[in-house]
C-alpha positions as CSV (number, residue, x, y, z in Angstrom):
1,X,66.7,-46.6,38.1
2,X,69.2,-45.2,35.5
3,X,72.2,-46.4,34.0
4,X,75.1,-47.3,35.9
5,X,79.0,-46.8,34.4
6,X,79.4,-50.1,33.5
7,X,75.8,-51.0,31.8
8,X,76.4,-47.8,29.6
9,X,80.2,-49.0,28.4
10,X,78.5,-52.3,27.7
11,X,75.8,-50.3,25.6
12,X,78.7,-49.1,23.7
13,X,80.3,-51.8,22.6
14,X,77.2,-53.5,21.6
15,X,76.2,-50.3,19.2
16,X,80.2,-49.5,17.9
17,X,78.8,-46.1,16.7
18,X,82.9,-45.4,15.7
19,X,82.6,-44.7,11.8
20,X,78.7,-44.2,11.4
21,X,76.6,-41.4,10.5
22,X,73.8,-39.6,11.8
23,X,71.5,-39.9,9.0
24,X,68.4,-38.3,11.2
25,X,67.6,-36.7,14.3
26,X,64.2,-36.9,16.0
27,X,62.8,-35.7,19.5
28,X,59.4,-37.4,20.3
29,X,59.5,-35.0,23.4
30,X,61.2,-33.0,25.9
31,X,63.4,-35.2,27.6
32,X,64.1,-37.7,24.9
33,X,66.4,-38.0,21.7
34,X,66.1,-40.4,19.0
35,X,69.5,-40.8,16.7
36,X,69.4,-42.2,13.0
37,X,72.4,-43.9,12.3
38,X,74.3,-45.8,9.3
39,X,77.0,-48.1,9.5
40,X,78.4,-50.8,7.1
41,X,75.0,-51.7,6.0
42,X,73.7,-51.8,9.5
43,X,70.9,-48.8,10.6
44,X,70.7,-48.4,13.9
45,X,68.4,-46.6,16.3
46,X,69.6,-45.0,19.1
47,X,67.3,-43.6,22.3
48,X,68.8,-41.2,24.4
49,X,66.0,-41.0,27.2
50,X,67.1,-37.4,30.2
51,X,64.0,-38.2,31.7
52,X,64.6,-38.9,35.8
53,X,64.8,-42.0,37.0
54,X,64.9,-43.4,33.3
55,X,68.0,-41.9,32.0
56,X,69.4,-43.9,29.5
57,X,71.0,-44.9,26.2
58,X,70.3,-47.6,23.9
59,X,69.0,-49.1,21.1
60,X,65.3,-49.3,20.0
61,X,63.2,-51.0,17.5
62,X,60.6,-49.1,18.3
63,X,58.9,-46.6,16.7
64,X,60.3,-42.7,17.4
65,X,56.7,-40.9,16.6
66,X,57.4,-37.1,15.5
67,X,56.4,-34.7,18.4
68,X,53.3,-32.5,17.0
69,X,55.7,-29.6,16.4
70,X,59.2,-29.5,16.0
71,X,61.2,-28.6,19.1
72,X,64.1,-26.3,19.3
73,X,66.9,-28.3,20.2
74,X,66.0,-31.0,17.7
75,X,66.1,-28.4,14.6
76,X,69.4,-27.2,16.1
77,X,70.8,-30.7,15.9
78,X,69.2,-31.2,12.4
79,X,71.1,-27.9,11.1
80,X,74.6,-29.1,12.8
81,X,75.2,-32.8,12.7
82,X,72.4,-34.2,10.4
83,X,75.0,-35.7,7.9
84,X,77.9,-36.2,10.6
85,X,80.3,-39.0,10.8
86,X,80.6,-40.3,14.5
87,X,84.8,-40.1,14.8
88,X,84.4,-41.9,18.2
89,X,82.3,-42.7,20.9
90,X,82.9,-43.4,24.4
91,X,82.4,-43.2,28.2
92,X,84.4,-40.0,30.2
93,X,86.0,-42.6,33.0
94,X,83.2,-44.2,34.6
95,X,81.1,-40.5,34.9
96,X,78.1,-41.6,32.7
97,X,79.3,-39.2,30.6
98,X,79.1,-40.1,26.7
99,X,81.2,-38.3,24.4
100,X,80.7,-38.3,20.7
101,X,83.3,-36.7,18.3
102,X,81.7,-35.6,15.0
103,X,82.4,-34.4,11.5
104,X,81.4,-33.4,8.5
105,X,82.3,-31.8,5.1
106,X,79.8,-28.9,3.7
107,X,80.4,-26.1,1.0
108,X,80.2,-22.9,1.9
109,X,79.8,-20.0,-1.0
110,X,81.5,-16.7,-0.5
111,X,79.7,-13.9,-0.4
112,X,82.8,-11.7,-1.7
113,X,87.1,-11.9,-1.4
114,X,87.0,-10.4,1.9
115,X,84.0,-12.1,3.7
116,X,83.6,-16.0,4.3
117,X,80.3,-17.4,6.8
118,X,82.0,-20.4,8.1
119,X,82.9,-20.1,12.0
120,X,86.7,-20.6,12.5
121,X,86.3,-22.6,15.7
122,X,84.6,-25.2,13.5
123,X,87.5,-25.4,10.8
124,X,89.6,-28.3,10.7
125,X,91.1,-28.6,7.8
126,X,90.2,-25.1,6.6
127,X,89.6,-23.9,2.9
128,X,90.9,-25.1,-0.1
129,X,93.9,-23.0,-1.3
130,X,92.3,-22.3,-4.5
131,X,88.9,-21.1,-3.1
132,X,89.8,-17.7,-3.2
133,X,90.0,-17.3,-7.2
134,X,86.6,-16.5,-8.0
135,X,84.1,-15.0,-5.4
136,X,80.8,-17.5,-6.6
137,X,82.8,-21.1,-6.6
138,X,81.9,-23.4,-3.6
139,X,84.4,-23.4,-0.3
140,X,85.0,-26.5,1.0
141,X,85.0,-27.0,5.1
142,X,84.9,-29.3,7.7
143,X,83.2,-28.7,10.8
144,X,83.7,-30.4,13.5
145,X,81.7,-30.7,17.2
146,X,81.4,-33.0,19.9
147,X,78.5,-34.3,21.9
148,X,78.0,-34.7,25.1
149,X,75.1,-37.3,26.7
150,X,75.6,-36.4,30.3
151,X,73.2,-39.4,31.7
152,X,73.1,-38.5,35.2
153,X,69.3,-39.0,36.6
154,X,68.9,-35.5,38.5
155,X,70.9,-33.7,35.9
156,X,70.7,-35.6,32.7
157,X,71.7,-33.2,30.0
158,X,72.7,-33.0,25.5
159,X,74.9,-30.6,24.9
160,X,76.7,-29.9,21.6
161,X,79.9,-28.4,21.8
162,X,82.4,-26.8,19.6
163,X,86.2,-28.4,19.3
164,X,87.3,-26.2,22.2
165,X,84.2,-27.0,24.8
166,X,82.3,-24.0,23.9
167,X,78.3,-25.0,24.2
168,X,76.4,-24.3,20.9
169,X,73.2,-25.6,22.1
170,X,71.5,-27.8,25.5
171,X,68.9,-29.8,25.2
172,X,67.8,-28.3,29.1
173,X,69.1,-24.6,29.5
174,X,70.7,-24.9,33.0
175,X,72.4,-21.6,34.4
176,X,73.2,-22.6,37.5
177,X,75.6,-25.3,36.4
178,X,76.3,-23.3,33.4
179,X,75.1,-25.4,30.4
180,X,73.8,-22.6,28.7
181,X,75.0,-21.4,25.1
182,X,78.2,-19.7,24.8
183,X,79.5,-21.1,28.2
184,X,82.3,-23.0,28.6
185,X,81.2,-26.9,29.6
186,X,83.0,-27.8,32.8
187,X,83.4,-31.8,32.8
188,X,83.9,-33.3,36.4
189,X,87.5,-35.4,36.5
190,X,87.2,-38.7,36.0
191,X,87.4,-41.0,38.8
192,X,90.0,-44.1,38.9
193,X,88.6,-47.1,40.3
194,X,92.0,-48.6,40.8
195,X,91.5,-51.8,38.3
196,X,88.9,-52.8,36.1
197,X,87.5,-55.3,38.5
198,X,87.1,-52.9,41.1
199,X,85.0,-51.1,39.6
200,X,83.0,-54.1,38.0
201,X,82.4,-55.0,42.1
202,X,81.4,-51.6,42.4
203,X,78.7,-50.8,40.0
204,X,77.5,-54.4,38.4
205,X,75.7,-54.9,35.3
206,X,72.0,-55.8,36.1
207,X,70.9,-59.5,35.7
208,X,69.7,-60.7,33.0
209,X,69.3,-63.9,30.3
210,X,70.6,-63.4,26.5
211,X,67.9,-65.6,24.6
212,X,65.5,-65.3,21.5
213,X,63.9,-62.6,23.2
214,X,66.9,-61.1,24.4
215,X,69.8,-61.0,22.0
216,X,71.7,-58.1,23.4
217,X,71.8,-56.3,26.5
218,X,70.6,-53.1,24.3
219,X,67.4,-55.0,23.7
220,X,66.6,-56.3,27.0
221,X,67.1,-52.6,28.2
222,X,64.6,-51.2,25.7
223,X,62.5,-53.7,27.2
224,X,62.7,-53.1,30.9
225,X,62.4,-49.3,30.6
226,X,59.2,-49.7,28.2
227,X,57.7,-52.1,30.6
228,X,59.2,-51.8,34.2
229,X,61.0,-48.5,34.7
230,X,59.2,-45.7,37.5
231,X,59.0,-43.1,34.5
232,X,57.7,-43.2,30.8
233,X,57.3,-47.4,31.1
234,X,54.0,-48.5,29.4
235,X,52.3,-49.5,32.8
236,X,53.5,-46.1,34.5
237,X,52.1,-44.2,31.6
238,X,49.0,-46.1,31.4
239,X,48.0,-45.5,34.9
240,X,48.7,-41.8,34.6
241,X,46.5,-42.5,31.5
242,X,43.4,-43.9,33.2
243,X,44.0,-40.9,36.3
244,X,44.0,-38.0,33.8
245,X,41.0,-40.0,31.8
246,X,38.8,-40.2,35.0
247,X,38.9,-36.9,36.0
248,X,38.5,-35.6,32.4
249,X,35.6,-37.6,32.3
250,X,34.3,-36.5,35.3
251,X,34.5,-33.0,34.5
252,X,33.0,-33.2,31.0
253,X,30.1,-35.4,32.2
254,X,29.0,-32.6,35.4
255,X,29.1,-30.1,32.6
256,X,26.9,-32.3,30.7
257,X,24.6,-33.1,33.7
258,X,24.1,-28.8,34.3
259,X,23.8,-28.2,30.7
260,X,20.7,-30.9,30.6
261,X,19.2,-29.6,33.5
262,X,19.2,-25.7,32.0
263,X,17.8,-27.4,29.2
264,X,14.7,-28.7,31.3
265,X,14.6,-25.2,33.1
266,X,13.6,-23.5,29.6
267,X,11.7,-26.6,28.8
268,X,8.7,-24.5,30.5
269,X,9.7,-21.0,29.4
270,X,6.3,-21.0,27.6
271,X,5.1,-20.0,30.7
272,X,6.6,-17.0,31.1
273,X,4.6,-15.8,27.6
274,X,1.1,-17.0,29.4
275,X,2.3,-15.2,32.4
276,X,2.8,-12.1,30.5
277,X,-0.6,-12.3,29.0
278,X,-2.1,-13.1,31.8
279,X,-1.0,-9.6,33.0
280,X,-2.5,-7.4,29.9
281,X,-5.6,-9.4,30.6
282,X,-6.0,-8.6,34.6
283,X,-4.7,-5.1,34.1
284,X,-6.9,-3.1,35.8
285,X,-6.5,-5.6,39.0
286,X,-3.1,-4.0,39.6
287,X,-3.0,-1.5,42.1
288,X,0.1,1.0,42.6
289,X,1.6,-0.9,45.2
290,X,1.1,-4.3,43.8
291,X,3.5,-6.7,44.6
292,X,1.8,-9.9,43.2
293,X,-1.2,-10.2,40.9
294,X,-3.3,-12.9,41.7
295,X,-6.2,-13.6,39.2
296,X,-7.7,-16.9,37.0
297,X,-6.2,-18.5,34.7
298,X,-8.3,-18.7,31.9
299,X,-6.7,-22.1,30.4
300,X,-6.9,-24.3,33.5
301,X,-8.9,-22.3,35.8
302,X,-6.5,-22.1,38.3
303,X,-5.7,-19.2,40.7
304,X,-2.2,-17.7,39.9
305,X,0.1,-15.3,41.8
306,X,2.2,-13.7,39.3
307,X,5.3,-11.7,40.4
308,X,5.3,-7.8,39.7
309,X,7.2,-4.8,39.9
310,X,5.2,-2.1,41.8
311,X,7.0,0.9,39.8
312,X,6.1,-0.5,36.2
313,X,3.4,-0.4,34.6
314,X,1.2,-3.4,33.6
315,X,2.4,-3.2,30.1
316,X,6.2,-2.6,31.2
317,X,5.7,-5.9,33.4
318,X,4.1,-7.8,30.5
319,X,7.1,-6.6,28.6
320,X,9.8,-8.0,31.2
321,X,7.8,-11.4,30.9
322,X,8.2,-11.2,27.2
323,X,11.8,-10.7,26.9
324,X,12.6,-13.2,29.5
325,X,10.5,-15.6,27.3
326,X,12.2,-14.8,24.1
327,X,15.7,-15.1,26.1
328,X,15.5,-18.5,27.3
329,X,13.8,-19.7,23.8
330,X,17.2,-18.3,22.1
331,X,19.0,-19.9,25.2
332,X,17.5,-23.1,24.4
333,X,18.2,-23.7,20.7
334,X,22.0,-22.3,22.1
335,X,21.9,-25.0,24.6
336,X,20.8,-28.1,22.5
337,X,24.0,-26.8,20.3
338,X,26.2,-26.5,23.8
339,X,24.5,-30.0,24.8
340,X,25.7,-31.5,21.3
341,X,29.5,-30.4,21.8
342,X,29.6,-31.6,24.9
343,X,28.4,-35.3,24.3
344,X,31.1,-35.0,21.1
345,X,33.8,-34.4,23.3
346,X,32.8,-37.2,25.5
347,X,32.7,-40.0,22.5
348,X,36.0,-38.1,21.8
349,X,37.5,-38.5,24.6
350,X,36.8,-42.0,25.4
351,X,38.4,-42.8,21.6
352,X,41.9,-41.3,22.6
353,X,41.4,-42.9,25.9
354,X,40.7,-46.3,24.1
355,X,43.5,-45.6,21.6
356,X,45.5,-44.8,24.1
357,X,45.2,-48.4,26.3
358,X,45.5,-50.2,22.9
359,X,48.9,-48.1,22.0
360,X,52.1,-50.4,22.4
361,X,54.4,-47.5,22.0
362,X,55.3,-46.0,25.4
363,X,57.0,-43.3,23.6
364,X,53.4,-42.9,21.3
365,X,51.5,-43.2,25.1
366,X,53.7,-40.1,26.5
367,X,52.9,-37.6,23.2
368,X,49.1,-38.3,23.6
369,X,49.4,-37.5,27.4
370,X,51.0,-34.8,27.1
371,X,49.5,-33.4,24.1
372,X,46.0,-33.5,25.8
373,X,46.7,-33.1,29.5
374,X,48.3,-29.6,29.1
375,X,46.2,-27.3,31.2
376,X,44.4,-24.9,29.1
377,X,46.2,-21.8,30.1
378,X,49.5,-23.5,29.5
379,X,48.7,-24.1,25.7
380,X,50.4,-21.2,23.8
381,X,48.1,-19.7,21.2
382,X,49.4,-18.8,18.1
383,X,47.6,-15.9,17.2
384,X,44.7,-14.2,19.1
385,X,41.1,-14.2,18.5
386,X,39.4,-17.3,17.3
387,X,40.5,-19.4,14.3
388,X,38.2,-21.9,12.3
389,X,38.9,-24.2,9.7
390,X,35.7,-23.8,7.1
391,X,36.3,-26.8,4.1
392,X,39.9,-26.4,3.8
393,X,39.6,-22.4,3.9
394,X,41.2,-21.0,7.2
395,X,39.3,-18.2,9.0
396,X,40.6,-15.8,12.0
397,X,38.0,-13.7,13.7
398,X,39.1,-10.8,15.8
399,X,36.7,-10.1,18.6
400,X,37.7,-6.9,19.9
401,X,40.0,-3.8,18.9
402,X,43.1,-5.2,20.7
403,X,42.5,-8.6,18.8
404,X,41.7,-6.7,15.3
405,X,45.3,-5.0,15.4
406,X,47.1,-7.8,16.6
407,X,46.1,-10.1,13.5
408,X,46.2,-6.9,11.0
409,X,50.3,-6.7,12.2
410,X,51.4,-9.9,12.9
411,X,48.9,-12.8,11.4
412,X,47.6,-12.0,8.0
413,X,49.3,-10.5,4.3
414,X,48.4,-8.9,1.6
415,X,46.4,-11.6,-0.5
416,X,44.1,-12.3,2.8
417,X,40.5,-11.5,2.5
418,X,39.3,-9.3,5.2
419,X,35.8,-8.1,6.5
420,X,33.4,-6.6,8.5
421,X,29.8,-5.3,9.1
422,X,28.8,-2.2,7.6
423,X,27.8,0.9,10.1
424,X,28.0,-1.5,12.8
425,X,31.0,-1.8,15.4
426,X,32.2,-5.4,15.9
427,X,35.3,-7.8,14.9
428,X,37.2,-8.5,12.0
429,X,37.5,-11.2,10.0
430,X,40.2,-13.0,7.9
431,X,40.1,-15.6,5.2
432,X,43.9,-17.0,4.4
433,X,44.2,-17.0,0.5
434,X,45.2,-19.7,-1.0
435,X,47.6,-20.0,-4.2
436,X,45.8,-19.3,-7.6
437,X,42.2,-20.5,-5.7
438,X,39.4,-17.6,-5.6
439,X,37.2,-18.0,-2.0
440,X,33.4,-19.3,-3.0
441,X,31.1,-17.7,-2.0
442,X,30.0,-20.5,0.6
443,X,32.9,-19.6,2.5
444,X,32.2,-15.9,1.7
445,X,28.8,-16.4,3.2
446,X,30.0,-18.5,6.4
447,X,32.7,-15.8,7.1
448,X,29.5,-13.3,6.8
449,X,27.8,-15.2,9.5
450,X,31.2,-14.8,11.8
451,X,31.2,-11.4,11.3
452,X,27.7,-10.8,12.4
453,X,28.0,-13.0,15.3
454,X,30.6,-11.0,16.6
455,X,29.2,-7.5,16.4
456,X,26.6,-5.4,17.3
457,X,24.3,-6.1,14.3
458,X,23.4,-10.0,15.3
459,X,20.4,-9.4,16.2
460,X,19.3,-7.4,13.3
461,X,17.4,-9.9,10.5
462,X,19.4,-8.7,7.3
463,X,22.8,-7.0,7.6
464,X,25.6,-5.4,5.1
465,X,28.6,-5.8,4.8
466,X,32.2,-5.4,2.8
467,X,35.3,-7.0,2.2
468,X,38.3,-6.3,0.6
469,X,42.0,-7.9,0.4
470,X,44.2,-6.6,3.3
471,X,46.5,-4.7,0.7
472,X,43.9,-2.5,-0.2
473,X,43.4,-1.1,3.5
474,X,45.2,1.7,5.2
475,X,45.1,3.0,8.9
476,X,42.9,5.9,9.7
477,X,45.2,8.7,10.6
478,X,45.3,9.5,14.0
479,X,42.2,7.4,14.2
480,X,41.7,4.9,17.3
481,X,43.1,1.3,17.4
482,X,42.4,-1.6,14.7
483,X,40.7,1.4,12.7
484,X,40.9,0.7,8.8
485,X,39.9,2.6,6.0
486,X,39.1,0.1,3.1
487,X,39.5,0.7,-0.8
488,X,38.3,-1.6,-3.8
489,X,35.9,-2.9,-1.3
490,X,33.2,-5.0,-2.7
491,X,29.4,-5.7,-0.7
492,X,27.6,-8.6,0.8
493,X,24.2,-8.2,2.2
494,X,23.4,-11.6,4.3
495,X,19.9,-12.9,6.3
496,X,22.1,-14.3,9.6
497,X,21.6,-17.8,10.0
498,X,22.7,-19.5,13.3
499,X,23.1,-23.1,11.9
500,X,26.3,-21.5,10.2
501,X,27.6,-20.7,13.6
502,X,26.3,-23.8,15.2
503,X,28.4,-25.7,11.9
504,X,31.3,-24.4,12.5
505,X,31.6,-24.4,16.2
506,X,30.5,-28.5,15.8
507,X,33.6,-27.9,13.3
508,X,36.1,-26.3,16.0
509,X,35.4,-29.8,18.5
510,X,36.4,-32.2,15.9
């Protein structure tokens, strides 16, 4: 249920926004708009919600939490009409239409006699006569744009305009009704109700009781949306909360189940050792054909049919046993690490879910949804490879050729540490300087580790390496892709230790 025509020129009044500034501008999300304004000693709040079947405006006391990063229309508002004075404020007819006129005078220096970087649509009263005198002093301007809060529930829409209707910027880029930048807005005519009581018949104001609680009609509407509306109200919110919670929970605890359940499958990979031994010992009871090798075992006595492969030999079958014995003691140690994440991320995720239930803030209650309900593959990654964050030091690790390039061009500079195995293929690595700070040698070392991990060398009990700032590398010439030839390098010769990787992947869940 959104605002009818009526509510919203009640909403008006109530806030007067005619002759106050917009001292900030915040957007806590996609489809809502929080507006900082000044007025005669009076700050005001006010919520501009485009979400369906919540569309609204009005005044909050509530919190406006930051979203995590800051989203394009917002720092398009900030640039234009942080600083504005709100000329006037009103209601297009009865089209749930807001309209607010703004202003506001900014210096602008010229870059020569000729060439001025003000937009003429936005000049009021233009430059000062005088401005033209010297090519460094400050020119004077007044820009002016109007703002449109169209707060229709299917098609609730921001737009800033220009004086002459042009769209700078939409808070929803819509094409088909042309609300895109550059186009010209089209407003619908307003529609005459015939007299005002007409239209008061027509589209009432809800019921409700001014009282302690209750002082204006803007506050029992941040009220009722918060608590009762379909969409972003605490109690909606909170049972989408405790839905995405159980299945997240459900999820993480099967992958804990499997994970335990590997664990007790190489809880008898001691076996496969005996088993191999076993073999060497009954050698010569292996025929060519030999499927199975059944003999005594002489720990318990037993008789044991062992599993073999007719076209190996009895050491070549002992050897099988062997590796498979070393391969699930390695997957063990790997799996108590796996097993560890995974009951993190379960005390982690009943914590948000806790904070979450105990949050007031419906606006707070929608970020942490949505910030943690995004599907995986929806999440845009800033870089690629993998990125870890080592006591304050940031590290990227390229994986693969494709992965090496792409963070060589786009992700690091020239004060970045890079490096990599010596005589070995395998991934890249990057520590982000820092400003007049020199990377210990812990890091150095943990970095090492990285760089082992992901190459071919991480088996290998001691391995060199070399590092080097980026500056001091150059492309091989006609060489393949990610290939560097380092200079000034320096050398690092490490014993790899998995509790480094296993400390920074526990790192990575936090």
């Amino acid at each position: 249920m959104s605002l009818n025509c009526n509510e919203i020129n009640l909403i008006l009044n109530e806030l007067d926004l005619t002759g106050a500034f917009v001292q900030e501008i915040v957007q806590p999300g996609f489809n809502m708009l929080a507006l900082y304004t000044y007025k005669e000693g009076t700050a005001r709040t006010v919520l501009v919600c485009t979400a369906q079947g919540a569309t609204r405006l009005n005044e909050t006391r509530r919190k406006i939490t930051k979203n995590d990063k800051p989203l394009r229309f917002m720092e398009f508002l900030r640039a234009h009409i942080k600083g504005c004075r709100i000329n006037s404020c009103m209601q297009l007819g009865l089209e749930r239409i807001v309209k607010l006129e703004l202003s506001r005078t900014v210096e602008e220096n010229q870059k020569s006699n000729n060439q001025r970087y003000v937009h003429i649509s936005l000049v009021k009263d233009g430059v000062k006569k005088d401005a033209g005198a010297s090519g460094s002093e400050p020119v004077e301007v007044v820009e002016n744009y109007t703002l449109y809060l169209k707060l229709w529930s299917n098609a609730a829409n921001v737009i800033l305009c220009d004086q002459e209707n042009n769209i700078l910027e939409t808070m929803f880029r819509r094409p088909e009704r042309h609300e895109v930048k550059g186009e010209k807005l089209i407003l619908p005519e307003p529609k005459t109700q015939g007299n005002d009581q007409s239209a008061i018949d027509a589209y009432p104001v809800r019921d409700w009781q001014q009282d302690e609680q209750f002082t204006t009609f803007n506050s029992y509407i941040d009220w009722w949306y918060g608590e009762q509306a379909s969409e972003l109200s605490k109690t909606s919110l909170l049972e989408k909360a405790e839905k995405w919670y159980t299945t997240r929970r459900a999820k993480m605890q099967g992958r804990l189940e499997n994970l335990k359940s590997k664990q007790n499958d190489f809880e008898n990979a001691g076996q496969l050792k005996h088993q191999g031994d076993l073999i060497l010992s009954y050698a010569h009871l292996i025929t060519p054909d030999s499927r199975f090798l059944e003999c005594q075992d002489y720990e318990t006595g037993s008789t044991l049919r062992i599993l073999i492969d007719p076209k190996k030999t009895a050491q070549e079958n002992a050897q099988e046993y062997y590796k498979n014995y070393k391969k699930a003691q390695s997957g063990k140690e790997e799996l108590a690490n796996d097993i560890e994440i995974a009951q993190k991320q379960l005390e982690k995720l009943d914590a948000m879910y806790e904070e979450i239930k105990n949050e007031q803030n419906p606006v707070k209650i929608e970020q942490l949804l949505r910030r943690d309900s995004a599907p995986e593959q929806k999440k845009k990654k800033q870089h690629p490879g993998l990125d870890y964050t080592d006591n304050g030091w940031y590290i990227l690790v390229g994986r693969d050729a494709n992965e090496n390039d792409e963070l060589l061009r786009h992700h690091v500079r020239g004060d970045d540490l890079w490096m990599h195995v010596r005589d070995f293929p395998g991934g890249y690595v990057f520590i982000k300087s820092q400003k007049g700070k020199t990377v210990p040698l812990e890091i150095l070392i943990d970095a090492a580790n990285l760089a082992v991990h992901y190459s071919k060398a991480r088996s290998n009990t001691k391995v060199d390496l070399y590092y080097t700032h980026v500056k001091y590398l150059r492309r091989a010439k006609n060489g393949p892709k990610g290939l560097v030839i380092p200079s000034q390098e320096k050398n690092l010769c490490i014993t790899p230790d998995k509790k480094i990787i296993t400390k920074l992947d526990m790192s990575k869940q936090e």
